[in-house]
VOPAGU-2260 file (C-alpha; in pm, 1 decimal, decimal comma):
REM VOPAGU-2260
SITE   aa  ch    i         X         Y         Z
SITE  UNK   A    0   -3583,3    3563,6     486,3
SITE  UNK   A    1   -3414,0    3333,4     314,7
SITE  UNK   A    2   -3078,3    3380,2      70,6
SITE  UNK   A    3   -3116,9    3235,2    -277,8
SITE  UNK   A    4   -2815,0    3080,4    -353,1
SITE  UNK   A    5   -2658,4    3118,9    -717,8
SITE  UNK   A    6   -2473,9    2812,3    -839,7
SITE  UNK   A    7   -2241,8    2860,7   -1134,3
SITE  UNK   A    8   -2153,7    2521,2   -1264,4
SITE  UNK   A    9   -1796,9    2617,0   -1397,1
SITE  UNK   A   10   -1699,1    2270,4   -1539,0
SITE  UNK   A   11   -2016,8    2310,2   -1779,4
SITE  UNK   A   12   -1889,4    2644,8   -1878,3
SITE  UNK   A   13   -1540,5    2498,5   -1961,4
SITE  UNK   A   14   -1682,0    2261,4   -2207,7
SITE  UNK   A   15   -1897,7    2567,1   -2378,1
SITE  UNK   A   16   -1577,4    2707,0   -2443,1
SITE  UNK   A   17   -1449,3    2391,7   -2565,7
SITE  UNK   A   18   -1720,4    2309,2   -2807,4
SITE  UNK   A   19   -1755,8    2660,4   -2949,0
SITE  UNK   A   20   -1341,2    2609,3   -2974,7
SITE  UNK   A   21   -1403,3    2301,9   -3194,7
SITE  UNK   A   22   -1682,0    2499,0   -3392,5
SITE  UNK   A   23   -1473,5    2784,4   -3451,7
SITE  UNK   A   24   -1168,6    2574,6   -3564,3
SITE  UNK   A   25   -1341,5    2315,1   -3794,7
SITE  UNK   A   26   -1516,8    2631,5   -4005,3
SITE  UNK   A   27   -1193,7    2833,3   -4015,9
SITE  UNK   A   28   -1054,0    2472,2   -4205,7
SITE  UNK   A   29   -1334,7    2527,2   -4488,5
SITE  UNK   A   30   -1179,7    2802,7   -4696,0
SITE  UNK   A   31    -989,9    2811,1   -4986,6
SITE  UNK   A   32    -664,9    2567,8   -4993,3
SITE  UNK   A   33    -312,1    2653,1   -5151,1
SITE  UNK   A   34      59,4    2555,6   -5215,6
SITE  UNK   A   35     282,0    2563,3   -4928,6
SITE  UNK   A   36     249,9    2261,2   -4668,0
SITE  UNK   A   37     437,7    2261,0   -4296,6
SITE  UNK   A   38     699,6    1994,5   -4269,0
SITE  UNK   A   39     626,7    1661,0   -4112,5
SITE  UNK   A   40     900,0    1529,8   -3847,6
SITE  UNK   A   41    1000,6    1204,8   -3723,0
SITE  UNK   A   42    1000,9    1312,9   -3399,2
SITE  UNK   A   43     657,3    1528,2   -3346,1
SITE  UNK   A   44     595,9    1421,1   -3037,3
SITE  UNK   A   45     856,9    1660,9   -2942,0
SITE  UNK   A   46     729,4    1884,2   -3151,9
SITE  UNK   A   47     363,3    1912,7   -3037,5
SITE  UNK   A   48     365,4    2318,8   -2993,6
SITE  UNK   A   49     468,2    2323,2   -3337,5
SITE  UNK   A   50     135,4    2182,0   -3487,1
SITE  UNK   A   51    -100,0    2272,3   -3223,0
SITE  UNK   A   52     -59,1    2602,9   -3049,7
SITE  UNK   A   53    -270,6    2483,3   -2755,5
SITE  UNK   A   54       3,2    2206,1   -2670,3
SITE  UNK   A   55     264,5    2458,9   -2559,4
SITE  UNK   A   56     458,8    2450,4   -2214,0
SITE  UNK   A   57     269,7    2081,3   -2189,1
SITE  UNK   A   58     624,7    1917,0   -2089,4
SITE  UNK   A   59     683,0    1787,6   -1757,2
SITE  UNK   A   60     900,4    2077,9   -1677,1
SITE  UNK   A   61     842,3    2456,2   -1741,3
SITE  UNK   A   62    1097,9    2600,2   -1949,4
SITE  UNK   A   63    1210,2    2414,7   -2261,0
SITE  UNK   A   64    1432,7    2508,0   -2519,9
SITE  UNK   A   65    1372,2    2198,0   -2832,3
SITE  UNK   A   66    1593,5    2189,3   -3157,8
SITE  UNK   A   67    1574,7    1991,7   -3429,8
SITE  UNK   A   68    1790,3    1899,3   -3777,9
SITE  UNK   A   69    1654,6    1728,6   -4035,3
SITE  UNK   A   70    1876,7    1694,3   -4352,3
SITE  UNK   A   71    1725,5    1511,1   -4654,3
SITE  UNK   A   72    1747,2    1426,0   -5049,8
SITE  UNK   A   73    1555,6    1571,3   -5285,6
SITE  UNK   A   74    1507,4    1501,7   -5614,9
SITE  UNK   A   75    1269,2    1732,0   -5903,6
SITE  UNK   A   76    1057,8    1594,3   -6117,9
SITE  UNK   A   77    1077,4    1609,2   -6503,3
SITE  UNK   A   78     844,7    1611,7   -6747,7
SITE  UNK   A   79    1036,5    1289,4   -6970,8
SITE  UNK   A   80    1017,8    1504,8   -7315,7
SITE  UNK   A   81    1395,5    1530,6   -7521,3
SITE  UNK   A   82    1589,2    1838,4   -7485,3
SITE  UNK   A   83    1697,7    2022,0   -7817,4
SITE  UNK   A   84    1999,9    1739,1   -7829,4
SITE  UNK   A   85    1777,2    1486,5   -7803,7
SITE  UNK   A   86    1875,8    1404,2   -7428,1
SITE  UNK   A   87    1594,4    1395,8   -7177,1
SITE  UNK   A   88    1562,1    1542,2   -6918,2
SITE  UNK   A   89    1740,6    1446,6   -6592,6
SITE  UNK   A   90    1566,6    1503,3   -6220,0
SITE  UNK   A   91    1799,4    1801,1   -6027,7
SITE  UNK   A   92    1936,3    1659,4   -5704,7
SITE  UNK   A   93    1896,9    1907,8   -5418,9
SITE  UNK   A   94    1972,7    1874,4   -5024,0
SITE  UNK   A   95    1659,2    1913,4   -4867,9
SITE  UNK   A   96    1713,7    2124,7   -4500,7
SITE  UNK   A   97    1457,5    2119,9   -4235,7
SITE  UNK   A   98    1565,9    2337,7   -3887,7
SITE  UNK   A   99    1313,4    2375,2   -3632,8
SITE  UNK   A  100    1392,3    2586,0   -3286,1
SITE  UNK   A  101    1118,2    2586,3   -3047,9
SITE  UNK   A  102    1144,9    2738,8   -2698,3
SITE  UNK   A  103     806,4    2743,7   -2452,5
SITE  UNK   A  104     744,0    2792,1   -2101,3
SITE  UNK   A  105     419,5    2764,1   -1828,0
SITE  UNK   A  106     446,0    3109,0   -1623,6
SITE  UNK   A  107     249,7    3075,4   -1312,5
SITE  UNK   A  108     150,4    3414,5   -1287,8
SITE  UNK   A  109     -58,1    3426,0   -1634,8
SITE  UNK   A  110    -214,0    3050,0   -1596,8
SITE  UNK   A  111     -93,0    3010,8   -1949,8
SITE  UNK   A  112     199,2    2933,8   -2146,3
SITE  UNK   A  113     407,7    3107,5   -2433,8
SITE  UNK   A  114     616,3    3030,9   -2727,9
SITE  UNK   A  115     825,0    3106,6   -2978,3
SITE  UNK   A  116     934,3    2910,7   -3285,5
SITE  UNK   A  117    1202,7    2938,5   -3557,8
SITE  UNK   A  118    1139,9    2761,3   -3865,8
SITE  UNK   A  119    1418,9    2756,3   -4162,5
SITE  UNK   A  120    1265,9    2526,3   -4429,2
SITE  UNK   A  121    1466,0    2445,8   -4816,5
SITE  UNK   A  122    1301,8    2239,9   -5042,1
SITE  UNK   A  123    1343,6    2240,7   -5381,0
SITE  UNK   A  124    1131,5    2496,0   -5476,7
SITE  UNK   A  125    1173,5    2713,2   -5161,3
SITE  UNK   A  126    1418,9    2839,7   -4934,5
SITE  UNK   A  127    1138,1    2942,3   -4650,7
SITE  UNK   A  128    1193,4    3096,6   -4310,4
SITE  UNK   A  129     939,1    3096,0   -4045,0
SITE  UNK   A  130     860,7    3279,6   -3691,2
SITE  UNK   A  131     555,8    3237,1   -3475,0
SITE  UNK   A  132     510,4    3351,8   -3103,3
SITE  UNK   A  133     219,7    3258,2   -2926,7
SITE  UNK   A  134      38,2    3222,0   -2602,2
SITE  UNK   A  135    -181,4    2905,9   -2470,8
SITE  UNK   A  136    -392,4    2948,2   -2127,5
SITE  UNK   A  137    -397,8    2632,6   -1959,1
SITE  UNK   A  138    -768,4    2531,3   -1765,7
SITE  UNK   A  139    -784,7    2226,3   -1520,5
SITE  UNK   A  140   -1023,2    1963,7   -1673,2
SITE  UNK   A  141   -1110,6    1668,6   -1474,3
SITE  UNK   A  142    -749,4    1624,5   -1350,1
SITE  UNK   A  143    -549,1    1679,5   -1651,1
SITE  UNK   A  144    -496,1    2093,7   -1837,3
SITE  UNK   A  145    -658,0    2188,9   -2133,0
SITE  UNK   A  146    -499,0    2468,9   -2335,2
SITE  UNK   A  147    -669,5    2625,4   -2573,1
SITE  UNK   A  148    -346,2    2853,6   -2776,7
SITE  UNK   A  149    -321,5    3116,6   -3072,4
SITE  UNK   A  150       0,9    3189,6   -3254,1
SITE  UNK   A  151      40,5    3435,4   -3468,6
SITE  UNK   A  152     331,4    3418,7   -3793,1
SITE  UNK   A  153     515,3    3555,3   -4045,6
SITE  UNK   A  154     658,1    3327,8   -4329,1
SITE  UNK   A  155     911,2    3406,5   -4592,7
SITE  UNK   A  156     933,2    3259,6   -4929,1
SITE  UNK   A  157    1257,1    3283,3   -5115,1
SITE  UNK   A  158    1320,3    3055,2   -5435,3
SITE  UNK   A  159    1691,7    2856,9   -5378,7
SITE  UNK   A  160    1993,1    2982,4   -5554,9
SITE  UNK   A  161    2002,4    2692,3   -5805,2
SITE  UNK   A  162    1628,0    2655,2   -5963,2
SITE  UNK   A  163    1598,3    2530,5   -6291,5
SITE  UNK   A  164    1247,8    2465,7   -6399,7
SITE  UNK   A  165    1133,3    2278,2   -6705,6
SITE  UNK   A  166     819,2    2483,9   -6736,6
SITE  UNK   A  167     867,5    2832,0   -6897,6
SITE  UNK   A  168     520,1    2977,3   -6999,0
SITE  UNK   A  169     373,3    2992,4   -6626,3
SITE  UNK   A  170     364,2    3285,2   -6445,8
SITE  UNK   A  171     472,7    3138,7   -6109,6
SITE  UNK   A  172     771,6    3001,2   -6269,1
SITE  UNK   A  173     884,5    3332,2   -6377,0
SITE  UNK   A  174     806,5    3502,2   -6030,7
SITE  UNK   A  175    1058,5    3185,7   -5927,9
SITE  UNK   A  176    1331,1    3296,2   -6187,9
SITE  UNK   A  177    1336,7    3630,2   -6067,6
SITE  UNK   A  178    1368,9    3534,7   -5740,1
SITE  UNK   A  179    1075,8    3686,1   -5627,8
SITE  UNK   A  180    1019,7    3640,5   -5267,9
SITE  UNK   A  181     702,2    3621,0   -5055,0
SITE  UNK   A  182     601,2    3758,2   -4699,8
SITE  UNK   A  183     286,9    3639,1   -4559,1
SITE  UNK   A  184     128,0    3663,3   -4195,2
SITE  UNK   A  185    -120,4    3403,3   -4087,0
SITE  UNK   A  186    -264,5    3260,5   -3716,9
SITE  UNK   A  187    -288,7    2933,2   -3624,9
SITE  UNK   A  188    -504,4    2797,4   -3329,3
SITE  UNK   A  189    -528,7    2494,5   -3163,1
SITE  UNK   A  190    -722,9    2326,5   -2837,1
SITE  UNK   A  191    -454,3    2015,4   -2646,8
SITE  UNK   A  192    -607,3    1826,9   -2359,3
SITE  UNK   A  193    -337,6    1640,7   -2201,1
SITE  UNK   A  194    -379,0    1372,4   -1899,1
SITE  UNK   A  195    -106,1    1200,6   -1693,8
SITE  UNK   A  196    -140,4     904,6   -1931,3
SITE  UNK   A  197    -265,7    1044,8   -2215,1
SITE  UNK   A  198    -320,5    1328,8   -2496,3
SITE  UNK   A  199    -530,0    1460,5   -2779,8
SITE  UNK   A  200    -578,1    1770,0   -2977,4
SITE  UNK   A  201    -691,2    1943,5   -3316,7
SITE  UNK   A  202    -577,5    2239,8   -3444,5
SITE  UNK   A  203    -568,6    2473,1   -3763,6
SITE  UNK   A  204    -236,3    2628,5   -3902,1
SITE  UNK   A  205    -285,8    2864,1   -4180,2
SITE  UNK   A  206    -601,1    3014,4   -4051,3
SITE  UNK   A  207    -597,5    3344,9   -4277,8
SITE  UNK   A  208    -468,9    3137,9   -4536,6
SITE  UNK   A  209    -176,2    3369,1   -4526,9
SITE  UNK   A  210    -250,1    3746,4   -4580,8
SITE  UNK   A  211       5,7    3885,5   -4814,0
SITE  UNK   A  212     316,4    4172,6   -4695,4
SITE  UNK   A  213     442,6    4152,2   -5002,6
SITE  UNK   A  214     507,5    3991,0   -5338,3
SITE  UNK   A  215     246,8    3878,5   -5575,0
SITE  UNK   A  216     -78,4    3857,9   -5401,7
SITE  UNK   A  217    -195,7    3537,5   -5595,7
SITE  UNK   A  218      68,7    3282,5   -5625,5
SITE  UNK   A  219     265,1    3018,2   -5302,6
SITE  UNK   A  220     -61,9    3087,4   -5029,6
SITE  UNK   A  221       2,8    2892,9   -4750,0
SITE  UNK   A  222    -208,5    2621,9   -4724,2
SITE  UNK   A  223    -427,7    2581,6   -4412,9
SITE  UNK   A  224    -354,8    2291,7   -4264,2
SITE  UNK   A  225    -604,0    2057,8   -3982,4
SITE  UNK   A  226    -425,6    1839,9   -3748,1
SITE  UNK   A  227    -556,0    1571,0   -3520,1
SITE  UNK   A  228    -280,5    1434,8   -3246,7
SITE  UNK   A  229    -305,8    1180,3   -2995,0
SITE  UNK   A  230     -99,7     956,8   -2795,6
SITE  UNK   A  231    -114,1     785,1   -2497,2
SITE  UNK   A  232     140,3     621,9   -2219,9
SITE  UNK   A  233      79,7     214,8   -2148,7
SITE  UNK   A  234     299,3     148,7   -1843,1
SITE  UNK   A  235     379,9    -192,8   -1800,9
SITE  UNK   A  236     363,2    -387,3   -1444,5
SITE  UNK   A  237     733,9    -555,5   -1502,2
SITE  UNK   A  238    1008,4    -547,6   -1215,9
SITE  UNK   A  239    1187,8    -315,9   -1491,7
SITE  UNK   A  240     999,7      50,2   -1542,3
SITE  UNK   A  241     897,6      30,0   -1892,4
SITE  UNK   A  242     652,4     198,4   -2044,9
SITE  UNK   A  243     490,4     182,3   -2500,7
SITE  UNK   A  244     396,4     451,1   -2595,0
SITE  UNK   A  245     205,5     496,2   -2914,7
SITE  UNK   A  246     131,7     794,4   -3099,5
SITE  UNK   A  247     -72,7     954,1   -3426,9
SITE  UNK   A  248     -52,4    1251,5   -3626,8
SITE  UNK   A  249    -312,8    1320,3   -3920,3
SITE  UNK   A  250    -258,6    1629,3   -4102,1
SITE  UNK   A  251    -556,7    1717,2   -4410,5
SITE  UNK   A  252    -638,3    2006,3   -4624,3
SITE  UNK   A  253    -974,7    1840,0   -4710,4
SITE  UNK   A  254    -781,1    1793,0   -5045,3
SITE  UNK   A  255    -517,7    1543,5   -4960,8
SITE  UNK   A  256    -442,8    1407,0   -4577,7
SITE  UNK   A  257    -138,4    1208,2   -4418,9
SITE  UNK   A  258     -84,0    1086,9   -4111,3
SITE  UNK   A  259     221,6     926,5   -3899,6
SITE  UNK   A  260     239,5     664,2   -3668,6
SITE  UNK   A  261     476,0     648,7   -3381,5
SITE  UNK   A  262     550,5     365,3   -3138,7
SITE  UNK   A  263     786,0     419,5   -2853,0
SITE  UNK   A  264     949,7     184,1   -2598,9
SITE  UNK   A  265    1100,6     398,1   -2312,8
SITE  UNK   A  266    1297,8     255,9   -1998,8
SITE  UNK   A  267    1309,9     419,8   -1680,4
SITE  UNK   A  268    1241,7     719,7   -1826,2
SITE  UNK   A  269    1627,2     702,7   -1926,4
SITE  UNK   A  270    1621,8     519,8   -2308,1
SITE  UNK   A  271    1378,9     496,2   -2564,2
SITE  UNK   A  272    1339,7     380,2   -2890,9
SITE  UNK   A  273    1083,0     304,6   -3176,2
SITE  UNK   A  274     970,4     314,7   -3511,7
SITE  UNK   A  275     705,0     518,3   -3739,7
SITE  UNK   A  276     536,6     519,6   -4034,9
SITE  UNK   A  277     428,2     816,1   -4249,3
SITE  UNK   A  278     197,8     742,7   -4548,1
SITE  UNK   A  279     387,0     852,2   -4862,8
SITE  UNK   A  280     732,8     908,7   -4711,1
SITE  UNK   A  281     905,4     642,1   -4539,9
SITE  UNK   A  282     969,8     386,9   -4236,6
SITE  UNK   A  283    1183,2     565,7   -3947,7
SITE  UNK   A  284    1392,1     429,0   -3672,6
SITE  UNK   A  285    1427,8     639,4   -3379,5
SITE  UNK   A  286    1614,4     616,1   -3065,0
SITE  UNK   A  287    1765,6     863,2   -2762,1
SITE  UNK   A  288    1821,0     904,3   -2413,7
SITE  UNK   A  289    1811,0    1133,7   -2141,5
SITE  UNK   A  290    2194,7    1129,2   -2056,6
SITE  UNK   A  291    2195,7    1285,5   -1715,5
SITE  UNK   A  292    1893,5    1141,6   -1560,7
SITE  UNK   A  293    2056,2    1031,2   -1236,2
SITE  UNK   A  294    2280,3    1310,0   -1264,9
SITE  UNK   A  295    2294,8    1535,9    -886,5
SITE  UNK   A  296    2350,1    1852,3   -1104,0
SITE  UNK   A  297    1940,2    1970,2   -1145,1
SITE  UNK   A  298    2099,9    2155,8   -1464,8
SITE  UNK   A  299    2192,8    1866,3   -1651,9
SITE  UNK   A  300    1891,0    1672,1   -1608,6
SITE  UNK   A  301    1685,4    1789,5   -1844,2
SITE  UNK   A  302    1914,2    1738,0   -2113,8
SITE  UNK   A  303    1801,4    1484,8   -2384,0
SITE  UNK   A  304    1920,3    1355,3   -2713,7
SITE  UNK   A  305    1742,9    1163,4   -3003,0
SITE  UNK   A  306    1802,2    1051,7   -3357,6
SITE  UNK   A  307    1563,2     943,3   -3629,6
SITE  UNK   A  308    1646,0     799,6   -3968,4
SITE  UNK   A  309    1349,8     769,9   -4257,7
SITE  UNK   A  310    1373,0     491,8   -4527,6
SITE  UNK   A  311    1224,6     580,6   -4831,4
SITE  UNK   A  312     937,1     396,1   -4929,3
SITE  UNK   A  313     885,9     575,4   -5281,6
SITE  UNK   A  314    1150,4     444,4   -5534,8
SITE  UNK   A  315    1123,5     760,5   -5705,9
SITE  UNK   A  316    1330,8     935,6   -5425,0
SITE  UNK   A  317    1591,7     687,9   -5331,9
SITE  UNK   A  318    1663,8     589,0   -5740,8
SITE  UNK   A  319    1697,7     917,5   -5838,6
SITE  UNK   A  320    1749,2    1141,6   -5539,9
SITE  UNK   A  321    2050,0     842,7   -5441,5
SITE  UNK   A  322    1964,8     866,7   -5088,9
SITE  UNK   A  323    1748,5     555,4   -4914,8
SITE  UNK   A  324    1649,7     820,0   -4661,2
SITE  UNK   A  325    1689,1    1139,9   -4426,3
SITE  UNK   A  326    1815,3    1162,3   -4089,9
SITE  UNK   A  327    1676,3    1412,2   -3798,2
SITE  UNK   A  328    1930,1    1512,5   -3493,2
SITE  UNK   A  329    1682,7    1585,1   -3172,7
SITE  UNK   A  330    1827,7    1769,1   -2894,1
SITE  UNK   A  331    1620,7    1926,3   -2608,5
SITE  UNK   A  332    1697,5    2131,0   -2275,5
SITE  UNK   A  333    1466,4    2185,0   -2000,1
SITE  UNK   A  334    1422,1    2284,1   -1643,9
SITE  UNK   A  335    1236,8    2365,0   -1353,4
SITE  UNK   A  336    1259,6    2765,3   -1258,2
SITE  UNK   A  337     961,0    2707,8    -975,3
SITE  UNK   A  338    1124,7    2613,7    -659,6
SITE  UNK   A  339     942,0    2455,8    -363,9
SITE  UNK   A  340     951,7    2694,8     -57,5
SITE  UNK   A  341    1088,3    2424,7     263,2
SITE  UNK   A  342     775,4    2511,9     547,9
SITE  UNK   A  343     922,0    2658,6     856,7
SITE  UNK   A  344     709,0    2792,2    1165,4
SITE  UNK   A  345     329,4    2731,8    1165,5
SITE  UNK   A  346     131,5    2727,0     852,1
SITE  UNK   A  347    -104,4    2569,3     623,0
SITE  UNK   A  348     -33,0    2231,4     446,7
SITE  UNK   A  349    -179,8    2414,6     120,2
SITE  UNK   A  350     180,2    2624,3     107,4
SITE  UNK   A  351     304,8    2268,9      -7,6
SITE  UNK   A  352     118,8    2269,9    -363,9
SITE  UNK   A  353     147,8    2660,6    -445,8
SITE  UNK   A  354     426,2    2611,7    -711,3
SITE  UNK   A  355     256,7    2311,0    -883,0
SITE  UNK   A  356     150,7    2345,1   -1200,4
């Protein structure tokens, strides 16, 4: 008699998962839209985890601590009408803050990855701190990982010391004068497929469209936010190793949409440099370097430095803000914790690949 054999064709299940993903995450975008908006960086692509959940512990080694300053003039808007001397009103200058700590790490044992972010955020309006922790399982697909991630969020809104609004009758201006802050907790989820030479992935922040701990329950909702990434790695055949590398960011809230994009020319692994553009901001210069590269100390080898600058393109911001732009300070640590075991005795070749990721 003969066995019937049951085939389970696993790669087709996979992409199930990844089109239901997709499903879930483009009607989860569809609800109502509101006020407060994540911060766009410079230098996303070392920020990936930040906008997509599924993109975390996708560097080339496993644990990675990433910080980044971003300092920047603001200036309010007025409404042009005379005061009661006659004077008119004059925009507020205010210095803009933007600190983002991001650590993430691939654990072997879990197939996955997990997270945790620190997000301190003054505008002029807001004084906002943010913390999200998160997990992303990471799948083989046709010989790159696909991680499909959730991260779940609290947000705090607190109005700045110094806010002086021109309005007066509206009730969210009030709620501002009183310094009435806001604590919301939201989910965001995201699916990152990620090749040797190349990347893309869409995600939704803001899922719950922030569900209210406290403060008034109908003004500042965070705003759900859809992002599409990509980016992909060109490397040149030239006696030197260099490599372009272009990249795009498109962030919408099916009101409004931006996007940013990123070229980057990167030697040897060693140096790189660029230049982006982000629709209604500004024209950055960016450039860093991996300091220790060739270093023999396995600690100091995953250090890397980078520095962006943003020229305003608006001349609302630079002739009344009186700053042409805003700088970002990158630094990032990271390093291998899975050791290869040296084979000694008789064994299997297969021992060779059991730490890979």
């Amino acid at each position: 008699m003969k066995k019937k054999i049951i085939f389970v064709h696993t790669k087709k299940k996979i992409f199930m998962r990844i089109k239901y993903g997709f499903i879930i995450l483009l009607l989860a975008s569809f609800f109502s839209l509101s006020a407060q908006k994540d911060p766009m960086f410079s230098l996303y692509p070392w920020t990936q985890s930040f906008y997509n959940p599924g993109a975390m512990g996708d560097k080339e080694l496993h644990l990675n601590f990433t910080g980044i300053l971003r300092q920047s003039d603001l200036a309010s808007t007025v409404d042009g009408k005379p005061n009661d001397n006659g004077e008119k009103s004059k925009p507020e200058k205010v210095k803009g803050q933007q600190i983002l700590l991001n650590v993430d790490s691939y654990i072997k044992q879990i197939k996955g990855s997990v997270g945790v972010t620190f997000l301190k955020d003054k505008s002029i309006a807001f004084d906002n701190i943010g913390f999200r922790f998160g997990y992303a399982a990471k799948l083989p697909v046709r010989g790159g990982k696909l991680g499909i991630g959730l991260q779940f969020g609290f947000l705090n809104q607190k109005p700045p010391s110094k806010y002086n609004p021109i309005q007066q009758d509206d009730q969210t201006v009030k709620d501002l004068e009183d310094k009435v802050t806001f604590l919301d907790f939201d989910m965001n989820f995201g699916l990152h497929y990620k090749a040797p030479t190349w990347h893309v992935g869409l995600s939704c922040n803001q899922m719950l469209g922030g569900v209210r701990v406290s403060g008034e329950k109908k003004h500042f909702k965070p705003e759900r936010n859809l992002y599409l990434m990509g980016g992909y790695i060109w490397n040149l055949k030239t006696p030197v190793p260099w490599s372009i590398e272009p990249n795009l960011l498109i962030q919408s809230n099916f009101a409004s949409w931006s996007f940013s994009l990123l070229a980057l020319a990167r030697y040897n692994g060693i140096l790189w440099f660029g230049t982006s553009y982000q629709l209604n901001n500004g024209i950055a210069v960016l450039f860093g370097a991996v300091p220790f590269f060739n270093s023999t100390n396995q600690y100091l080898k995953g250090i890397e430095l980078g520095f962006a600058y943003t020229f305003q393109t608006k001349k609302y911001a630079w002739q009344h803000a009186g700053s042409w732009g805003d700088f970002e300070i990158l630094i990032r640590y990271g390093f291998n914790f899975y050791r290869e075991k040296p084979l000694t005795g008789y064994g299997s070749s297969r021992r060779l690949y059991q730490n890979q990721y």
